[in-house]
PDB file of N, H, CA, C and O in Angstrom:
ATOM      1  N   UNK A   1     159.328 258.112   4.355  1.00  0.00           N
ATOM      2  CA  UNK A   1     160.704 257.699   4.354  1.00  0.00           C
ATOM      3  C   UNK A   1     160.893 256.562   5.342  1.00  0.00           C
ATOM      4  O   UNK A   1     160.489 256.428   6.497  1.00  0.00           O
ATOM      5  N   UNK A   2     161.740 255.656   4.431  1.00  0.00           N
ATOM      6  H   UNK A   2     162.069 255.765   3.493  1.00  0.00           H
ATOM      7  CA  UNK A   2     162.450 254.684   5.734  1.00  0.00           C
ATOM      8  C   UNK A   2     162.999 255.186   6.634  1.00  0.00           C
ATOM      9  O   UNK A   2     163.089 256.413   6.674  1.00  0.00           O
ATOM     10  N   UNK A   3     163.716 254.107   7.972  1.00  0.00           N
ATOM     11  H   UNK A   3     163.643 253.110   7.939  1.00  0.00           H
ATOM     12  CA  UNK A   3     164.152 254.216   8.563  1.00  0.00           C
ATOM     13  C   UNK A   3     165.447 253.288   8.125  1.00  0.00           C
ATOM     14  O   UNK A   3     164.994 252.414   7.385  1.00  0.00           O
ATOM     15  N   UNK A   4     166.890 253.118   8.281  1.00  0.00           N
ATOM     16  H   UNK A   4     167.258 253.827   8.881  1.00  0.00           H
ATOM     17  CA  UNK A   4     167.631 251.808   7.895  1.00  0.00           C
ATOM     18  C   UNK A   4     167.960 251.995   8.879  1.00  0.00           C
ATOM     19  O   UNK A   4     167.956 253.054   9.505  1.00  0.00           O
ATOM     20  N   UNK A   5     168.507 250.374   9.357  1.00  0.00           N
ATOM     21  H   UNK A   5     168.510 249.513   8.848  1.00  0.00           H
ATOM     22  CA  UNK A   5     169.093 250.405  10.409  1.00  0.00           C
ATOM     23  C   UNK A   5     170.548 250.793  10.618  1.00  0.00           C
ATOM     24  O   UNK A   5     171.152 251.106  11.644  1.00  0.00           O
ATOM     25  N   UNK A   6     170.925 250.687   9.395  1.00  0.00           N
ATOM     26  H   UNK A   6     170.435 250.433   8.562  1.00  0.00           H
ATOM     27  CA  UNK A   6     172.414 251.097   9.276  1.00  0.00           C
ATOM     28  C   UNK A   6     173.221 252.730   8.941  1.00  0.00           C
ATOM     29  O   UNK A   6     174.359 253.134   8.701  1.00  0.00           O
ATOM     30  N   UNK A   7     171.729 253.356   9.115  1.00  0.00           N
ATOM     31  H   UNK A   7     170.805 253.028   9.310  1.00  0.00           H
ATOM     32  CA  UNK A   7     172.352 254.883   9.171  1.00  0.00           C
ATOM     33  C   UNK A   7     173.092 255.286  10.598  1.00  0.00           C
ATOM     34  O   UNK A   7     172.852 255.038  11.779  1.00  0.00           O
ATOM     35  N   UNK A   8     174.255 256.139   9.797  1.00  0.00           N
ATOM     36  H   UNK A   8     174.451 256.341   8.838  1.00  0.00           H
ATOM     37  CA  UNK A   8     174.860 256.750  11.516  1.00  0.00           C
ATOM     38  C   UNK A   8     174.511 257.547  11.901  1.00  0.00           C
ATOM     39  O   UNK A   8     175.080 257.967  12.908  1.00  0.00           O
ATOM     40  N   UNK A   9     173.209 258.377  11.297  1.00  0.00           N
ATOM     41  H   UNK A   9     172.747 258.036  10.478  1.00  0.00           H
ATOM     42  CA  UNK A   9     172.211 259.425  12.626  1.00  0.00           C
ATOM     43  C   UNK A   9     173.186 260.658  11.868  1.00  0.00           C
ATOM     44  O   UNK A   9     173.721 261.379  12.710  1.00  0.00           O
ATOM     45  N   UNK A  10     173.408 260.909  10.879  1.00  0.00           N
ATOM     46  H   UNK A  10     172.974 260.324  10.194  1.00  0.00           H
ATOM     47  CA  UNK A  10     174.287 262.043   9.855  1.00  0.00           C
ATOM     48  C   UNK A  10     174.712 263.548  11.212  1.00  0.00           C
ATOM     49  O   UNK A  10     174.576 264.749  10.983  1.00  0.00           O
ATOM     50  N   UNK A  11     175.155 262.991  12.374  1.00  0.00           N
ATOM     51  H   UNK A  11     175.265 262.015  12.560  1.00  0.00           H
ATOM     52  CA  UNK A  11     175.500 263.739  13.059  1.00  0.00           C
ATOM     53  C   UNK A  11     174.551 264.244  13.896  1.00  0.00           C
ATOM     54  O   UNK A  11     174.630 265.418  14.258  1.00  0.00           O
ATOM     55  N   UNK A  12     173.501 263.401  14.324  1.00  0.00           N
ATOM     56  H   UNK A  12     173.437 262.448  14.030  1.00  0.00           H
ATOM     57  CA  UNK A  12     172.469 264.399  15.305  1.00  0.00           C
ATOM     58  C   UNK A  12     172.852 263.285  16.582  1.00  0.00           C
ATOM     59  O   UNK A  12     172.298 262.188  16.652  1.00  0.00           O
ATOM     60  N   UNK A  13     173.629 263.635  17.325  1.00  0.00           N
ATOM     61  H   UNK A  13     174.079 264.527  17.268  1.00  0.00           H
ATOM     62  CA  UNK A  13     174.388 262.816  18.703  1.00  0.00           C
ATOM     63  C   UNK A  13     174.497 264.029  19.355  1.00  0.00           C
ATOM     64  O   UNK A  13     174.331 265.174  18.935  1.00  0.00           O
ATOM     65  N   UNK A  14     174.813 263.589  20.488  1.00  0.00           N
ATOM     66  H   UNK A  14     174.948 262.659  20.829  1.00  0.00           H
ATOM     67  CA  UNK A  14     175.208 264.701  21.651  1.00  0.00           C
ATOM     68  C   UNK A  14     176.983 264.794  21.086  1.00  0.00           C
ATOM     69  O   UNK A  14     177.442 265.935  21.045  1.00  0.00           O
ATOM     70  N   UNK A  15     177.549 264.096  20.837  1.00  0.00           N
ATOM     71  H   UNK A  15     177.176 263.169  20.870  1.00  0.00           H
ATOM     72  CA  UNK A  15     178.921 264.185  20.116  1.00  0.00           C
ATOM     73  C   UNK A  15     179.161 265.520  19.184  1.00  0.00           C
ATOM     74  O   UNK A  15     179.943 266.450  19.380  1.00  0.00           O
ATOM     75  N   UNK A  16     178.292 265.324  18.172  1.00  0.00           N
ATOM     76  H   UNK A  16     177.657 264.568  18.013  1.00  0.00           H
ATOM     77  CA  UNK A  16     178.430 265.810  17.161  1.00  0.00           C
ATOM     78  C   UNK A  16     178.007 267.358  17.634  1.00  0.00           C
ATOM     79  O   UNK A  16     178.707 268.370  17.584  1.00  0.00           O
ATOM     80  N   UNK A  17     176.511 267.196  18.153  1.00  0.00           N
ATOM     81  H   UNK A  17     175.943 266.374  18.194  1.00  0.00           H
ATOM     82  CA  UNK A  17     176.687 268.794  18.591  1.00  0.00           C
ATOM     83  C   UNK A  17     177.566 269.538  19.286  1.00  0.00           C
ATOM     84  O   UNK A  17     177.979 270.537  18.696  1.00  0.00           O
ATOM     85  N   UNK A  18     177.976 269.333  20.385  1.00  0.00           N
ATOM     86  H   UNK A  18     177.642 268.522  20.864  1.00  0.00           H
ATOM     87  CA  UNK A  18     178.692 269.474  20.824  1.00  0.00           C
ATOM     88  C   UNK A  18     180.216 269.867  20.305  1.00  0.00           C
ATOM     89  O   UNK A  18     180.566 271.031  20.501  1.00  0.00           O
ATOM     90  N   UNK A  19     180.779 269.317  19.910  1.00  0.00           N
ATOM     91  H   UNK A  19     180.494 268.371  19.751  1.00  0.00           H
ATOM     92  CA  UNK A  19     182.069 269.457  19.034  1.00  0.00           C
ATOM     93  C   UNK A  19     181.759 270.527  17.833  1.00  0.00           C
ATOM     94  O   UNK A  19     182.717 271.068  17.280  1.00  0.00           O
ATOM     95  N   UNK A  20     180.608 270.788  17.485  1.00  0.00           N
ATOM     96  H   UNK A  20     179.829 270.349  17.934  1.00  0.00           H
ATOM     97  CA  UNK A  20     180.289 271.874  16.509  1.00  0.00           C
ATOM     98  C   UNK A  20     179.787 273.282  17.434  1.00  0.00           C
ATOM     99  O   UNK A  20     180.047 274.399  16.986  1.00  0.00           O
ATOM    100  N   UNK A  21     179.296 273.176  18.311  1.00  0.00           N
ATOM    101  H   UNK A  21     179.085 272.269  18.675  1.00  0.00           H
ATOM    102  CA  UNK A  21     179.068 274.179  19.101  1.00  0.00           C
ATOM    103  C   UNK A  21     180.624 274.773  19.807  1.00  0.00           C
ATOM    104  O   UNK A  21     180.909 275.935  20.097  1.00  0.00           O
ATOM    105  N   UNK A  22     181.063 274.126  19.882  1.00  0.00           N
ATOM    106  H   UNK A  22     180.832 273.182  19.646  1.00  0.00           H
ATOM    107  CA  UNK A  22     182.320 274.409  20.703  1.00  0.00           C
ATOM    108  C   UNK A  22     183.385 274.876  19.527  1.00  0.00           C
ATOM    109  O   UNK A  22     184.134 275.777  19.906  1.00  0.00           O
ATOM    110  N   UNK A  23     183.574 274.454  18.253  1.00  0.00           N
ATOM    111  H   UNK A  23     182.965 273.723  17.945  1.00  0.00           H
ATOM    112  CA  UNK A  23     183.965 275.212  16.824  1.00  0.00           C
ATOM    113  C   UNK A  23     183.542 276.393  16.671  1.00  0.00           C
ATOM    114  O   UNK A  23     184.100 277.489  16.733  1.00  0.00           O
ATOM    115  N   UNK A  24     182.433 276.050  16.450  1.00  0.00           N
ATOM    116  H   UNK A  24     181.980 275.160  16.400  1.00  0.00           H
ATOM    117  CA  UNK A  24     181.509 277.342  16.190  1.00  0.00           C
ATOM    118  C   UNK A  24     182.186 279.093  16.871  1.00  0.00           C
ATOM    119  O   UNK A  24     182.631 280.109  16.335  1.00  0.00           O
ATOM    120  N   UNK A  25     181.923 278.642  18.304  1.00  0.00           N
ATOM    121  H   UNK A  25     181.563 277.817  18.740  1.00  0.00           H
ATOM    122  CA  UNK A  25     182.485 279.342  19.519  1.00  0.00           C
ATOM    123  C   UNK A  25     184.140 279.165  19.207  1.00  0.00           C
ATOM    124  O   UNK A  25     184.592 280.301  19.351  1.00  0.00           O
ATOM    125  N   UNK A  26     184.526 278.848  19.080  1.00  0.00           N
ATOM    126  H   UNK A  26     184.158 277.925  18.963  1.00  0.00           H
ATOM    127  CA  UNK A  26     186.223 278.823  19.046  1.00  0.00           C
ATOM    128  C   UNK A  26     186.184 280.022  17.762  1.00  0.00           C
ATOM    129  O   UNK A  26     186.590 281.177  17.897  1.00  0.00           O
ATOM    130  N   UNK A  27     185.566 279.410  16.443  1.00  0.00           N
ATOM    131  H   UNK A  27     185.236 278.472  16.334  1.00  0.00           H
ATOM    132  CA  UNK A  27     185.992 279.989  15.175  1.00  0.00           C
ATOM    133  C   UNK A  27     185.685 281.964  14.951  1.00  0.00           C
ATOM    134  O   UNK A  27     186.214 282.910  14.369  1.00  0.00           O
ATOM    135  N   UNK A  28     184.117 281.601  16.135  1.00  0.00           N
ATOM    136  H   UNK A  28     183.688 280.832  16.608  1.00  0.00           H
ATOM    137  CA  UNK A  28     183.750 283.380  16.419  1.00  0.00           C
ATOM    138  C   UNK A  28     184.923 283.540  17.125  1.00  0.00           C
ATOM    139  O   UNK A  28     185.615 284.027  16.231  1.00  0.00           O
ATOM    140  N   UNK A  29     185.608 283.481  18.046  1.00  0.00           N
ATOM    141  H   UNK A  29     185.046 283.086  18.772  1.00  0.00           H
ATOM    142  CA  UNK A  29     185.981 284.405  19.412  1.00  0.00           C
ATOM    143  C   UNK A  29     187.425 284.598  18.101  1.00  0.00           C
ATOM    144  O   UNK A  29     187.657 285.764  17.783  1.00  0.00           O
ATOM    145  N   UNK A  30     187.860 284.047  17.762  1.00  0.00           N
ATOM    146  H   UNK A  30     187.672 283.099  18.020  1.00  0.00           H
ATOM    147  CA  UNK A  30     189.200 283.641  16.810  1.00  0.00           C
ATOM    148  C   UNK A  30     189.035 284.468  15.831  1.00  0.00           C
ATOM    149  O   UNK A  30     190.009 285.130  15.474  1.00  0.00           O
ATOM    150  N   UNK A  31     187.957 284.604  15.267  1.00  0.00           N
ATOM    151  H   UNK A  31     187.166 284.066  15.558  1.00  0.00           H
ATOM    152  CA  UNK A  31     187.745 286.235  14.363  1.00  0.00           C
ATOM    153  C   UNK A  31     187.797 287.125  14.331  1.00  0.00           C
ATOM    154  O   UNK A  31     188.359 287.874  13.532  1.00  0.00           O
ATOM    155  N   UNK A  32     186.897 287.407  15.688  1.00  0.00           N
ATOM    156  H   UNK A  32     186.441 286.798  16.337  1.00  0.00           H
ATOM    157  CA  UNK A  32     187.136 288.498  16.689  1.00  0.00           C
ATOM    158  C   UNK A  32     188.227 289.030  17.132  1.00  0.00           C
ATOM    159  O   UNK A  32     188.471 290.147  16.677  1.00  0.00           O
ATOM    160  N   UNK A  33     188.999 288.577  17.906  1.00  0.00           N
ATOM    161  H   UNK A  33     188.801 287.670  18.276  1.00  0.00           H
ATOM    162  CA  UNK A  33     190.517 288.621  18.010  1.00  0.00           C
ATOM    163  C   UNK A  33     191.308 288.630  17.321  1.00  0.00           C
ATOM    164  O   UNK A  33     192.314 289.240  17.684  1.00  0.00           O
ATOM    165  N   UNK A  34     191.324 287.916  15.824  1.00  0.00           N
ATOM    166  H   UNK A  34     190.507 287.421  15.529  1.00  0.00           H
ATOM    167  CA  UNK A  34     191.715 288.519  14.654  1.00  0.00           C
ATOM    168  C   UNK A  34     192.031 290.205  14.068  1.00  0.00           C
ATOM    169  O   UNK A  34     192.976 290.857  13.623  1.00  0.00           O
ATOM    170  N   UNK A  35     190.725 290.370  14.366  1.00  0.00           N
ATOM    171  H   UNK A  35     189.957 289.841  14.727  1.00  0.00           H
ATOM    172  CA  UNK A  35     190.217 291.653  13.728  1.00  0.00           C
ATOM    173  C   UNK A  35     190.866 293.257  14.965  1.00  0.00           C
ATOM    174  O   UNK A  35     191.159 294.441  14.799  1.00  0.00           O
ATOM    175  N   UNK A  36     190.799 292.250  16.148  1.00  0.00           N
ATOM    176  H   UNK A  36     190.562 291.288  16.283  1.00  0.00           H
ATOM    177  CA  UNK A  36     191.633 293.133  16.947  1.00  0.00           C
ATOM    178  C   UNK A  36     192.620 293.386  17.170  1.00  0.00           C
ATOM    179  O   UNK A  36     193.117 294.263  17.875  1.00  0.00           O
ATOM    180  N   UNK A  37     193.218 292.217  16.258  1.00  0.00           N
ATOM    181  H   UNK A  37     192.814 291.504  15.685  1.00  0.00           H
ATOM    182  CA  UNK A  37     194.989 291.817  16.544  1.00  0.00           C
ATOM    183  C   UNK A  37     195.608 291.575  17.888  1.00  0.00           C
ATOM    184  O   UNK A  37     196.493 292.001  18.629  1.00  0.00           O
ATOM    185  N   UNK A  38     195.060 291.042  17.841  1.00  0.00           N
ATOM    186  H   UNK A  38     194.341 290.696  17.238  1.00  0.00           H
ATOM    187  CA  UNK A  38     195.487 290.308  19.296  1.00  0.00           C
ATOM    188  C   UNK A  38     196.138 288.534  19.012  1.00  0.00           C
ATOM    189  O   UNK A  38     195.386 287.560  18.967  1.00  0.00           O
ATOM    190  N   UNK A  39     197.054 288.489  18.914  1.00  0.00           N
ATOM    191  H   UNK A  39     197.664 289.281  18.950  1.00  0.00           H
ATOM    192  CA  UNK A  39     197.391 287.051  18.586  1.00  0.00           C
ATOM    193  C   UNK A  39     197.418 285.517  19.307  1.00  0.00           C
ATOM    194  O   UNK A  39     197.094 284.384  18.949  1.00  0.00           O
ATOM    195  N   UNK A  40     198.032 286.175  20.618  1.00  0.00           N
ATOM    196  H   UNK A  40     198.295 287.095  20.909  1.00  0.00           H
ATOM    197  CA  UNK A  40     197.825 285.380  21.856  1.00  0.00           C
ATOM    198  C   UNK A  40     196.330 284.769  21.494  1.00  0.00           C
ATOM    199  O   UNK A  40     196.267 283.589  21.147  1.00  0.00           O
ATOM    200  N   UNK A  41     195.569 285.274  21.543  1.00  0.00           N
ATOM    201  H   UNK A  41     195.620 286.232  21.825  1.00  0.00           H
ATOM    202  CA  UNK A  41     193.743 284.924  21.864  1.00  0.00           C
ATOM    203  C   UNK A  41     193.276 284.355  20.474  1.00  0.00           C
ATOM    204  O   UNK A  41     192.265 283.676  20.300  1.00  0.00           O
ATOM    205  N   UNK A  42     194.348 284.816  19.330  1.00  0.00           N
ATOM    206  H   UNK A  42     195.170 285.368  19.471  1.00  0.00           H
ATOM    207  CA  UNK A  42     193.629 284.157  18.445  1.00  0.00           C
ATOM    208  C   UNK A  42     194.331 282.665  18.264  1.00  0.00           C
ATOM    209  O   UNK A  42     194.261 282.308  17.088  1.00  0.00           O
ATOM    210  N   UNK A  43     194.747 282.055  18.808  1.00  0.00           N
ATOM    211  H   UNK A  43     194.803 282.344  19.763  1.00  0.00           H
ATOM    212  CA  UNK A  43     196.185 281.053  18.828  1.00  0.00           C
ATOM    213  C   UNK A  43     195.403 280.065  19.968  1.00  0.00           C
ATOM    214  O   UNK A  43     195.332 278.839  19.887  1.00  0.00           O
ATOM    215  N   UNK A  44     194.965 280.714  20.804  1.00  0.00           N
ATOM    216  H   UNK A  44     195.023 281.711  20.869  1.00  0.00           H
ATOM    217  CA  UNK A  44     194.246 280.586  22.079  1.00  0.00           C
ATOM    218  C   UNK A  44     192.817 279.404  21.311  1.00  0.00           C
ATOM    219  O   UNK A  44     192.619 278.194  21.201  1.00  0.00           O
ATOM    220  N   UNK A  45     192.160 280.620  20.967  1.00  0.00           N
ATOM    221  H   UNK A  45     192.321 281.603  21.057  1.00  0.00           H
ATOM    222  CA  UNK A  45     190.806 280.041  19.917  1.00  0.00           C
ATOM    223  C   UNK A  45     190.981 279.237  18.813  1.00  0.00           C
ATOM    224  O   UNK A  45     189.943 278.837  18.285  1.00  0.00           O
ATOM    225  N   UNK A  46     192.169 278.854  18.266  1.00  0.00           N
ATOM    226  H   UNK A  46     193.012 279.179  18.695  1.00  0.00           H
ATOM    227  CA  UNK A  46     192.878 277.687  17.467  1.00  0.00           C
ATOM    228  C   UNK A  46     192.737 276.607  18.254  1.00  0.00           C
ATOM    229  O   UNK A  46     192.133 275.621  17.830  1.00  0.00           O
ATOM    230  N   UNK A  47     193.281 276.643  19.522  1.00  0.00           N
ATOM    231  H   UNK A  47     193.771 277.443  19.866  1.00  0.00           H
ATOM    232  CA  UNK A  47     193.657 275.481  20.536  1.00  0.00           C
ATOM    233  C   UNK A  47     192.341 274.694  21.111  1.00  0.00           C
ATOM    234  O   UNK A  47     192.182 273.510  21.411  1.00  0.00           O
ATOM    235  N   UNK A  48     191.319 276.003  21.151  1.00  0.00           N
ATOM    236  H   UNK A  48     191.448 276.965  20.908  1.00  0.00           H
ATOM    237  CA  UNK A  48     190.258 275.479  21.277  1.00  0.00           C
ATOM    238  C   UNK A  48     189.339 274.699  20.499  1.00  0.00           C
ATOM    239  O   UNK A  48     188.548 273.889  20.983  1.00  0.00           O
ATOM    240  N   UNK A  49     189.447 274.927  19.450  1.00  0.00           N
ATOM    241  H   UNK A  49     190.090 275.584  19.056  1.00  0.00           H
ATOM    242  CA  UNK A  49     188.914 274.456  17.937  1.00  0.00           C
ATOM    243  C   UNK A  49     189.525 272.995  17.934  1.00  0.00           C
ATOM    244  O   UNK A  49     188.799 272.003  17.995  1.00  0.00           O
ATOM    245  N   UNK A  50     190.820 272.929  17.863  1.00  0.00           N
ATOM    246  H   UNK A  50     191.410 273.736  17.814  1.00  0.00           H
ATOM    247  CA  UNK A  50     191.475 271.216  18.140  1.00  0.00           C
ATOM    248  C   UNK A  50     190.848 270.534  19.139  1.00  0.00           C
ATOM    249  O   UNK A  50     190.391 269.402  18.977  1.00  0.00           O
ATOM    250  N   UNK A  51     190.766 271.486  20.735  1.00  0.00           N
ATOM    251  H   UNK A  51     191.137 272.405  20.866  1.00  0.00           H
ATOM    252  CA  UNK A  51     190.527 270.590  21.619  1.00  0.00           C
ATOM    253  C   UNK A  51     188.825 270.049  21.016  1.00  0.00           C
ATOM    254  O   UNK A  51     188.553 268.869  21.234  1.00  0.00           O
ATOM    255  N   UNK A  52     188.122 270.617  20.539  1.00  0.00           N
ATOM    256  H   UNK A  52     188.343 271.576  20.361  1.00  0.00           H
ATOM    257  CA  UNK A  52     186.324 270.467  20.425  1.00  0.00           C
ATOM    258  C   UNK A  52     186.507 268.968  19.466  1.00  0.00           C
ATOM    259  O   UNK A  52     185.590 268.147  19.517  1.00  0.00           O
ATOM    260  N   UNK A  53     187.412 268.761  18.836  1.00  0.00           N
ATOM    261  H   UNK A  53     188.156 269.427  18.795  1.00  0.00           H
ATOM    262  CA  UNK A  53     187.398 267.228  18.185  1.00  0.00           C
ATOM    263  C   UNK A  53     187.656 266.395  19.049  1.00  0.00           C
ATOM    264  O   UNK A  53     187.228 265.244  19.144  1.00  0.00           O
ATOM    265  N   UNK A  54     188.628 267.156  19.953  1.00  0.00           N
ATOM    266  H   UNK A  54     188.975 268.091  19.875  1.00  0.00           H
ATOM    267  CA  UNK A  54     188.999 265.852  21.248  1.00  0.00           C
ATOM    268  C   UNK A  54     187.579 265.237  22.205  1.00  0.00           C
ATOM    269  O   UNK A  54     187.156 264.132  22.545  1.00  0.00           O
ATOM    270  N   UNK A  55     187.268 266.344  22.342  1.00  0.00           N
ATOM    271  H   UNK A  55     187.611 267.242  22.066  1.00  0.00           H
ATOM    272  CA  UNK A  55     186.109 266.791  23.215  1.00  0.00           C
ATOM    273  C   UNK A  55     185.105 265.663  22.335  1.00  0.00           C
ATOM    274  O   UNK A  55     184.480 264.712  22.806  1.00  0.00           O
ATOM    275  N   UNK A  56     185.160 265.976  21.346  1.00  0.00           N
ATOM    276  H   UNK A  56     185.667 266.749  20.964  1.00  0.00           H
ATOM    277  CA  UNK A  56     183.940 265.311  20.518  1.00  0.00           C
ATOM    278  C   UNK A  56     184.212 263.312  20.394  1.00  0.00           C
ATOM    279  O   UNK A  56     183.300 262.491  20.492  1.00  0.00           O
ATOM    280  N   UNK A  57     185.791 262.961  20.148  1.00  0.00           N
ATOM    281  H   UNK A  57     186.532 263.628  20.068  1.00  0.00           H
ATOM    282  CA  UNK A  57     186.244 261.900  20.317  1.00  0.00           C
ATOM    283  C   UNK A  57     185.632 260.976  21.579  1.00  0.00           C
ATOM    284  O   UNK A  57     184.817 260.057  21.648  1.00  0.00           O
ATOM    285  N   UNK A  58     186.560 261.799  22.653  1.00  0.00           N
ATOM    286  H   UNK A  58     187.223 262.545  22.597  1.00  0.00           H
ATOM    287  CA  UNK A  58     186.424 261.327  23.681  1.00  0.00           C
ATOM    288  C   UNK A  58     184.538 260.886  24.341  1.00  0.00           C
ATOM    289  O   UNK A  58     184.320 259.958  25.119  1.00  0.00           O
ATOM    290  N   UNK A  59     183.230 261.998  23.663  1.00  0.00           N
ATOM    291  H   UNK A  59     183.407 262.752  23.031  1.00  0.00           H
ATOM    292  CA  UNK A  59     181.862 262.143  23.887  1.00  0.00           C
ATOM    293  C   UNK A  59     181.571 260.575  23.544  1.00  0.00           C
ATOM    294  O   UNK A  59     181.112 259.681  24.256  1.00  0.00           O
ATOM    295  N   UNK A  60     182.104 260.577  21.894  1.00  0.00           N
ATOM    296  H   UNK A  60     182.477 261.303  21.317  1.00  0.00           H
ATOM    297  CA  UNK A  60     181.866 258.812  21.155  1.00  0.00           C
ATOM    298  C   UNK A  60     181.960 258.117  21.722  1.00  0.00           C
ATOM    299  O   UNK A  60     181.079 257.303  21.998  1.00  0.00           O
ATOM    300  N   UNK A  61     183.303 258.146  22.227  1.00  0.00           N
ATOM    301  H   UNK A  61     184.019 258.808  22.003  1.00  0.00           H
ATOM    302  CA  UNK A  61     183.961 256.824  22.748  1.00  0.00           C
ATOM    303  C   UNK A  61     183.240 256.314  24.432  1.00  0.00           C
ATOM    304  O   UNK A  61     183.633 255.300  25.009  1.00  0.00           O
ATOM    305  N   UNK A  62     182.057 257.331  25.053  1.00  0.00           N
ATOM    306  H   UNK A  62     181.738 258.155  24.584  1.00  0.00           H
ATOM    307  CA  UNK A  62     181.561 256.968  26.258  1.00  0.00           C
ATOM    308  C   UNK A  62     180.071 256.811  25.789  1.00  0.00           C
ATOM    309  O   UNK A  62     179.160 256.462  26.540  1.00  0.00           O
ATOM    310  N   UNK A  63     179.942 257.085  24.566  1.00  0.00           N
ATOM    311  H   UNK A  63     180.682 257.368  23.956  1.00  0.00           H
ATOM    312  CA  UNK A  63     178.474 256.383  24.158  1.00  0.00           C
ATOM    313  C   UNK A  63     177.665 256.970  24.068  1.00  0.00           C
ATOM    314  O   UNK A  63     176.542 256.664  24.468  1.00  0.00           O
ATOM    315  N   UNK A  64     178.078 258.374  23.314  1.00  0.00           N
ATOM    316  H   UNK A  64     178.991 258.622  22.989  1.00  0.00           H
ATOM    317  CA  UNK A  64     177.009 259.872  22.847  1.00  0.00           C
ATOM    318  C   UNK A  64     177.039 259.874  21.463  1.00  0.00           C
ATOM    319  O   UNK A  64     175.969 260.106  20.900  1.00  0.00           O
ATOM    320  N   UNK A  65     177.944 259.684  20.839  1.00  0.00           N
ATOM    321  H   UNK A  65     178.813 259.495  21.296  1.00  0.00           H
ATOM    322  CA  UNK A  65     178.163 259.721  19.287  1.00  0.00           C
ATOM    323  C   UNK A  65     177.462 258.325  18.543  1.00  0.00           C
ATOM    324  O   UNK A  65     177.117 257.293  19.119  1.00  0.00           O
ATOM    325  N   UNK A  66     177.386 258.586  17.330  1.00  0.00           N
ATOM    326  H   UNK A  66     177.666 259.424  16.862  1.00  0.00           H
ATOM    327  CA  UNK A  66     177.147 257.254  16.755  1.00  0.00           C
ATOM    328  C   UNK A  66     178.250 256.111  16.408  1.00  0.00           C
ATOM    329  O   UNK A  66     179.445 256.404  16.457  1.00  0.00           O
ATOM    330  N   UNK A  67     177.908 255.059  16.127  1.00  0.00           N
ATOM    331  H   UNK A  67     176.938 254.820  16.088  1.00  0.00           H
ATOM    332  CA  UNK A  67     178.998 254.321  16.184  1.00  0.00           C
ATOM    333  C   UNK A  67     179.396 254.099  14.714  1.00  0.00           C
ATOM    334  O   UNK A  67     178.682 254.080  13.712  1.00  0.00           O
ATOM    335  N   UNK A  68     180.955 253.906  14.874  1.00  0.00           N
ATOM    336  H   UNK A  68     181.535 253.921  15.689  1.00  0.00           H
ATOM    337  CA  UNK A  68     181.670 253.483  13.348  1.00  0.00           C
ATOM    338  C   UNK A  68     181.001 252.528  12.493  1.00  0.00           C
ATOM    339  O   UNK A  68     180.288 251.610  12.897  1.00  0.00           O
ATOM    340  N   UNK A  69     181.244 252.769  11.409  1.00  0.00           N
ATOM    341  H   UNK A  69     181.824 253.515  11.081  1.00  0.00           H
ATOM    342  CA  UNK A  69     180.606 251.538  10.390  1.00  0.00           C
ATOM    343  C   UNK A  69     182.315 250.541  10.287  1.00  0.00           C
ATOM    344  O   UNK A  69     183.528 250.749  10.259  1.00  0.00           O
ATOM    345  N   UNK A  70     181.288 249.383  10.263  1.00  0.00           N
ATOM    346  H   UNK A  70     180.303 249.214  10.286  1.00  0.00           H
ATOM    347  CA  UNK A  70     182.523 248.035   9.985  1.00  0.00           C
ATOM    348  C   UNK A  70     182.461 247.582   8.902  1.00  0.00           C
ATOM    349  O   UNK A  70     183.222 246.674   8.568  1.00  0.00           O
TER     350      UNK A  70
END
C-alpha cells in the first residue's frame, strides 16, 4: 500500500484518541447511572461526553490532531 500525502491519518492523532476515550468513559459511567437511576450523574456523564469534543477541538487546534483538508 501507498502512502498519500493527503490522507488525514483516519483518526490515529493524540486528538482523536483522546476525545474517544473520554466518550467512551462518559457513555459507560452514563449507563451505569442510568440503570441506577440516578439522574444528576447521568446528565453529569452527558456533560462530559460534550466536553470530550471540546477537549478534542481544542487537542487540534495546539497540533495533536490532523489537519483540515482545504
Amino acid at each position: 500500500m501507498s502512502h498519500d500525502a493527503n490522507d488525514p491519518g483516519h483518526g490515529h492523532t493524540i486528538a482523536a484518541w483522546t476525545t474517544t476515550a473520554i466518550m467512551i468513559v462518559a457513555f459507560t459511567i452514563g449507563t451505569i447511572f442510568f440503570f441506577l437511576d440516578n439522574a444528576p450523574l447521568v446528565w453529569a456523564s452527558a456533560g462530559l461526553a460534550v466536553l470530550s469534543v471540546v477537549v478534542g477541538y481544542v487537542l487540534r487546534l495546539m497540533g495533536y490532531g490532523s489537519k483540515p483538508k482545504v
